[in-house]
C-alpha positions in Angstrom: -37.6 57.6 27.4 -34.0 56.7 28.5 -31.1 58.9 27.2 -29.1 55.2 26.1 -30.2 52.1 24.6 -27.5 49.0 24.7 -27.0 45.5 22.3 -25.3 43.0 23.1 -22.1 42.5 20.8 -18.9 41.1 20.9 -15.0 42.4 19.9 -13.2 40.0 17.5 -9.9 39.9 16.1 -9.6 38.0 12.4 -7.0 38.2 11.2 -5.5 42.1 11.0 -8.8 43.5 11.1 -10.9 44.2 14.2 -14.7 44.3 14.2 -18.1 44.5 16.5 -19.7 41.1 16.0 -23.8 41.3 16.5 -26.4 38.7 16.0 -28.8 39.3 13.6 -31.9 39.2 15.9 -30.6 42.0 18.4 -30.4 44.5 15.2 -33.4 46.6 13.5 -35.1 44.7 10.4 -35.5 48.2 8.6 -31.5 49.6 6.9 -32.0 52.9 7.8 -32.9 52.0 11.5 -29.9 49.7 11.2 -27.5 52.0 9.7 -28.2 55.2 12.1 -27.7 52.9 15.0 -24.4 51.0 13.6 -23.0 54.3 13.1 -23.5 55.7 16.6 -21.9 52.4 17.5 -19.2 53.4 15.9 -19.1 56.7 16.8 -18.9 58.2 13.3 -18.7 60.6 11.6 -15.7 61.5 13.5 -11.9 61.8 12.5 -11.4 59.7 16.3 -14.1 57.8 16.4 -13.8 59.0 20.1 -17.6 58.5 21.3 -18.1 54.6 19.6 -16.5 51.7 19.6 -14.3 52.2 15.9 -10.7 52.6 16.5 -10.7 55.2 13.5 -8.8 53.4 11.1 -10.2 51.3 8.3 -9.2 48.0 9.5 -11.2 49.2 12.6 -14.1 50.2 11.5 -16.1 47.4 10.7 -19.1 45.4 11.7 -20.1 41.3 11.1 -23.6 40.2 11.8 -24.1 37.2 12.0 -27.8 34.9 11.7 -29.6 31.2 10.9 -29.2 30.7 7.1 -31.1 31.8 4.7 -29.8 29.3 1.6 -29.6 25.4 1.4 -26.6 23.6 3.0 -24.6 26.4 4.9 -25.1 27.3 8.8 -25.2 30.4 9.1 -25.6 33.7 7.0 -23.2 36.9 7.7 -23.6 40.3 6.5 -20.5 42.5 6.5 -20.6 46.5 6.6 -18.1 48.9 6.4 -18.6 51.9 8.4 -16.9 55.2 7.6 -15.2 57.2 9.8 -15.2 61.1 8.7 -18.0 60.4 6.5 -21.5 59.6 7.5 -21.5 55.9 5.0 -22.4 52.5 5.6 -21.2 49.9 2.7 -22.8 46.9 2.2 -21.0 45.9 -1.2 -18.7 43.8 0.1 -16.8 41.1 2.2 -14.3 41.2 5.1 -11.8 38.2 4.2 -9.8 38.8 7.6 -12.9 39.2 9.6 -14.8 36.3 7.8 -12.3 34.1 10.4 -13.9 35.4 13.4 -17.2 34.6 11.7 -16.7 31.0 12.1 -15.0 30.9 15.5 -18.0 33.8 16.3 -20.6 31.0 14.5 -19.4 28.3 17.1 -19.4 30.2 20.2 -22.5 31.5 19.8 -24.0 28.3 19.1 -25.3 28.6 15.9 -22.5 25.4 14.6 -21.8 22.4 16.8 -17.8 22.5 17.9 -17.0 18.7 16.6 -12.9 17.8 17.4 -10.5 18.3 15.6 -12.0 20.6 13.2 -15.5 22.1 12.9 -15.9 23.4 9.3 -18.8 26.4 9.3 -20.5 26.7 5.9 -21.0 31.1 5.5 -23.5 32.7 3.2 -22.2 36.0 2.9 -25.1 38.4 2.3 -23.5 41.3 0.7 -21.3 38.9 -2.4 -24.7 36.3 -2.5 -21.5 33.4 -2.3 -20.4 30.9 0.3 -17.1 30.0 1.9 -16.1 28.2 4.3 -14.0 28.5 7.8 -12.6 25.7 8.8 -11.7 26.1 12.5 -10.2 23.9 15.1 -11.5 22.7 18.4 -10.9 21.1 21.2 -13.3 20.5 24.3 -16.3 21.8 22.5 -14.6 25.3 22.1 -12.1 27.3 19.1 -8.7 26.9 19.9 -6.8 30.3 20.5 -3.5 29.2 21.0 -1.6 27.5 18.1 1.9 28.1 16.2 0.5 29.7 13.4 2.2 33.3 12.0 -0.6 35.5 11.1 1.7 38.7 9.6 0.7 41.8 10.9 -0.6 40.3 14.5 1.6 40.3 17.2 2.6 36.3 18.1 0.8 33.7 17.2 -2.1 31.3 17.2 -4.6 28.4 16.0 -4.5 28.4 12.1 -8.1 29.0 10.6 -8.0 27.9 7.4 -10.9 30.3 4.5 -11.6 28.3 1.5 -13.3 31.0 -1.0 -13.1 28.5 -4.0 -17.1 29.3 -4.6 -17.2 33.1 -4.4 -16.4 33.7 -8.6 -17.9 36.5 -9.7 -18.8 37.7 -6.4 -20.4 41.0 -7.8 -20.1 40.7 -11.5 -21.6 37.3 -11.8 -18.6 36.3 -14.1 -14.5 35.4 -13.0 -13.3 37.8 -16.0 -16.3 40.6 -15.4 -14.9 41.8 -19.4 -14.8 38.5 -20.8 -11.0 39.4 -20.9 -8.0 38.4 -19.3 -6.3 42.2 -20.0 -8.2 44.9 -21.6 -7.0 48.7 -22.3 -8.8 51.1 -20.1 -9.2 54.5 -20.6 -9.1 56.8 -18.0 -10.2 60.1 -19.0 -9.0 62.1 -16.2 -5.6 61.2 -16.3 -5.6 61.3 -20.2 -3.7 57.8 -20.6 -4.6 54.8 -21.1 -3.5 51.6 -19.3 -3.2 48.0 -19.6 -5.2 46.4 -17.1 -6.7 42.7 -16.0 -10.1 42.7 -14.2 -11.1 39.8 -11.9 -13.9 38.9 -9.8 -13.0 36.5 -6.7 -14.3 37.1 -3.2 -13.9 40.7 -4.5 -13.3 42.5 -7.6 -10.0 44.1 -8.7 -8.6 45.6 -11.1 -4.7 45.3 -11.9 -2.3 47.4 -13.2 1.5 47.9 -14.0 2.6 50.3 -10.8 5.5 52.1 -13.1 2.3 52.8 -15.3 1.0 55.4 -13.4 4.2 56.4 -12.3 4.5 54.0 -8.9 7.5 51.6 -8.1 5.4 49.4 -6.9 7.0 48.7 -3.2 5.6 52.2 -1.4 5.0 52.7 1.9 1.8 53.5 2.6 3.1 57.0 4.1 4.2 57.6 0.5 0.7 57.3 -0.9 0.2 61.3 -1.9 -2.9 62.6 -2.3 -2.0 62.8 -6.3 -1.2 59.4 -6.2 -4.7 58.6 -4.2 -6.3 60.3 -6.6 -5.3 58.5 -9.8 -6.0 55.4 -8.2 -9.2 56.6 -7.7 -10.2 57.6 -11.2 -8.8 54.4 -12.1 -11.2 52.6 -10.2 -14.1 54.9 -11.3 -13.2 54.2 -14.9 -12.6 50.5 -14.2 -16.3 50.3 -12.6 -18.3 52.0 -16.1 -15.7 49.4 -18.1 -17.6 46.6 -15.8 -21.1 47.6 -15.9 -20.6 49.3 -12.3 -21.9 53.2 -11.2 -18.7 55.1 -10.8 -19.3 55.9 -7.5 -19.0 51.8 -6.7 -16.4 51.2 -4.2 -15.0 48.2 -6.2 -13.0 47.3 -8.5 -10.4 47.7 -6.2 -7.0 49.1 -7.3 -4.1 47.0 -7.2 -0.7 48.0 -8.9 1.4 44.9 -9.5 5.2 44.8 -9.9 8.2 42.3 -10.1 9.8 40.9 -6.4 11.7 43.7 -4.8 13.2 44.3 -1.3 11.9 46.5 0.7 11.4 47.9 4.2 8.9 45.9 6.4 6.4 49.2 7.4 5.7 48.5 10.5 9.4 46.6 11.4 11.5 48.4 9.6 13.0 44.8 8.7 13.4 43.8 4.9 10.9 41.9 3.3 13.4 40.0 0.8 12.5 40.1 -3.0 13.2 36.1 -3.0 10.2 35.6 -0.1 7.7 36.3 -2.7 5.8 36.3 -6.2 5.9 39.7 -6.8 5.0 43.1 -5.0 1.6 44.5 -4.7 -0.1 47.7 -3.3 -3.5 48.0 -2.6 -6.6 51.2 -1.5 -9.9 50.7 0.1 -12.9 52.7 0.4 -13.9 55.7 -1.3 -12.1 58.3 -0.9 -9.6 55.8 -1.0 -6.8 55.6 1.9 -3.4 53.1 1.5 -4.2 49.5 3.1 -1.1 48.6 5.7 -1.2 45.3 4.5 -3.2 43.2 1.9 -6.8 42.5 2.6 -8.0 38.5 2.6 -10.5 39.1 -0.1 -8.2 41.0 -2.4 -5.6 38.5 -1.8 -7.5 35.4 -3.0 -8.5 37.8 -5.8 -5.1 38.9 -6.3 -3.5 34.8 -6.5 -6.2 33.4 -9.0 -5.1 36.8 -11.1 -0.7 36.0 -11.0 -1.5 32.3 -11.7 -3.3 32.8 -14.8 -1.9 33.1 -18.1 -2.3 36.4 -20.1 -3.3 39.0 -17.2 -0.7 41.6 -16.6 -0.6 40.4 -13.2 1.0 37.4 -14.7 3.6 39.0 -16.5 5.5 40.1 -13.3 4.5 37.0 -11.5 7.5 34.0 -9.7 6.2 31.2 -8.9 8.3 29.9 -5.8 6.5 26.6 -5.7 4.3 24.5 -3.7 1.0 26.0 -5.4 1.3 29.2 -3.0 1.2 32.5 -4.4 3.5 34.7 -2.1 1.7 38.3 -2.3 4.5 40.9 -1.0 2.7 44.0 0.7 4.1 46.6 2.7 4.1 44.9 6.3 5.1 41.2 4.9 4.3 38.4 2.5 0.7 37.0 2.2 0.4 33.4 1.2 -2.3 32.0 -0.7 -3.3 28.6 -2.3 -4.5 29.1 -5.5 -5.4 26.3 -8.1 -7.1 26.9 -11.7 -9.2 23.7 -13.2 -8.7 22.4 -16.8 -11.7 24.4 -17.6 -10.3 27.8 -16.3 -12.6 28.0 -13.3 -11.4 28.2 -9.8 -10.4 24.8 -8.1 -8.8 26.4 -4.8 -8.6 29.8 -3.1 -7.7 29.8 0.3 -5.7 31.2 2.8 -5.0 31.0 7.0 -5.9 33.6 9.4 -6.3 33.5 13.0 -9.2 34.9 15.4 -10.5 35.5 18.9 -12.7 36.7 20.4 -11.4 40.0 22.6 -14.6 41.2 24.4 -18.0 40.7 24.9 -21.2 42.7 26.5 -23.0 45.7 25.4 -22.8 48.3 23.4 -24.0 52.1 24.4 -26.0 54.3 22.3 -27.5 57.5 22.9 -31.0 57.9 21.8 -30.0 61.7 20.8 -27.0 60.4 18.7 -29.2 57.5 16.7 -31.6 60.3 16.0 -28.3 62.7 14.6 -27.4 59.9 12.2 
């Protein structure tokens, strides 16, 4: 019996996350086979990560799979899990918007999509929301471009603009765009003893919205000035949000967003002002439970987050500018994210998109002790 096993894998950038790209066939068929070996990837549970491949942050920690397709007219199918850090967890519950970028650039490389110029457009069935979108990447001598003049905030330069289309992923785990039936509902929230005005939404990923001078936010922190109080009662709200929706309390979704008019404030990582004129309004967001303050805005949320402030009668809306163009400008503590968001006459979802960039940053094997599969 050797004392490591290795699978082949690859590093990707999409976007501001970072994740270990596998194809489907090297991994185990059964979960729990799958989980104690993605996690001894990963090197967790550890505050470092120092013996895997996570870089011990959340946008870090993550893994795509990628394999044929399972469903009519898409090319491939990707499962996306988030792997914890401290904590011995892997979620399956939902999708990586910023990651679902190097799927498609991933999907050609590999082979599994023919590269056609100028653009190759890869059709993704995403396992864990049962909804496709697509990545529409651009290529040039059978090969993604890297190199563009795109501005993908929070990456350092820039690069070839991969445009995500996630029109089609309504109701991605509620079945329904308004999971309440609602466009702003009053939610209890028994352990804080108040209740709050708040808009649920289900697009890419569900979220639930809220006034941040509610809970007694400005709505433009840092995420260094997310207190543990504060983490908490963003956590009961999303417990309370989740039994409003049908959802076990424990569900890591609906995400928490508080919402709040356009404000300047201090880029996090630059220090630079991000001007309240540069966007539609300011919005602070948590992921994973316990939950920890997101440096930026993720994809999903954010497509989430621009159907929400362009519809009339959520309290999103109420604080929201529109600046023009059909972009919703999403100001978050490390810049503005735009998206293109488009409601039909029906109330449906016409458009959801947004750009990200990829690349591939590594590829080769990954190294797993047999003692530390067993451990997990």
């Amino acid at each position: 019996m050797p004392e490591q096993i290795s699978i082949d894998c690859a590093i990707m950038r999409g976007g501001t996350s970072k994740g270990i790209m596998f194809n489907e066939r090297d991994l185990p068929k059964d979960r729990d086979a799958r989980e104690r070996l993605l996690l001894s990837v990963m090197g967790t549970p550890d505050p470092r990560q120092i013996d895997g491949l996570g870089g011990a942050d959340p946008l870090t920690s993550k893994v795509c799979i990628i394999g044929p397709p399972s469903v009519p007219d898409t090319d491939v199918d990707y499962t996306y899990a988030m792997i914890g850090i401290e904590e011995r967890m892997v979620s399956w519950s939902t999708n990586c918007g910023n990651l679902s970028a190097a799927v498609g650039v991933y999907a050609i490389e590999e082979g599994f999509v023919e590269a056609k110029e100028p653009f190759t457009t890869v059709r993704i069935y995403n396992t864990n929301t049962k909804q496709i979108f697509q990545a529409i990447v651009p290529v040039k001598d059978g090969a993604p471009l890297v190199l563009g003049d795109y501005v993908n905030l929070g990456v350092p330069g820039t690069g070839a603009e991969i445009r995500l289309d996630f029109s089609r992923t309504t109701g991605s785990a509620t079945g329904k765009l308004l999971p309440t039936g609602n466009r702003r509902d009053k939610l209890y929230v028994a352990k804080l003893g108040l209740t709050l005005e708040v808009s649920i939404l289900d697009v890419a990923k569900p979220t639930v919205y809220f006034r941040a001078e509610a809970i007694g936010m400005t709505g433009v922190e840092s995420p260094e000035e997310f207190t543990p109080e504060i983490l908490d009662r963003l956590n009961n709200i999303r417990e309370a949000a989740a039994l409003l929706i049908g959802l076990d309390k424990d569900s890591r979704v609906p995400t928490p967003v508080t919402v709040a008019p356009p404000a300047t404030y201090k880029n996090f990582m630059t220090g630079k002002p991000v001007l309240a004129e540069s966007m539609s309004f300011s919005a602070r967001r948590v992921l994973g439970v316990p939950p920890k303050p997101h440096k930026a805005f993720a994809a999903t949320g954010a497509v989430c987050t621009a159907v929400a402030a362009i519809m009339e009668g959520t309290v999103l809306n109420d604080v929201y500018v529109d600046r023009g163009g059909g972009v919703v400008k999403i100001g978050h503590p490390t810049g503005i994210f735009p998206v293109k968001a488009k409601l039909a006459a029906d109330g449906s979802v016409e458009e959801a998109s947004y750009s990200r960039t990829a690349r591939r940053l590594m590829d080769g094997k990954a190294y797993v002790t047999v003692k530390s599969i067993a451990a997990a």
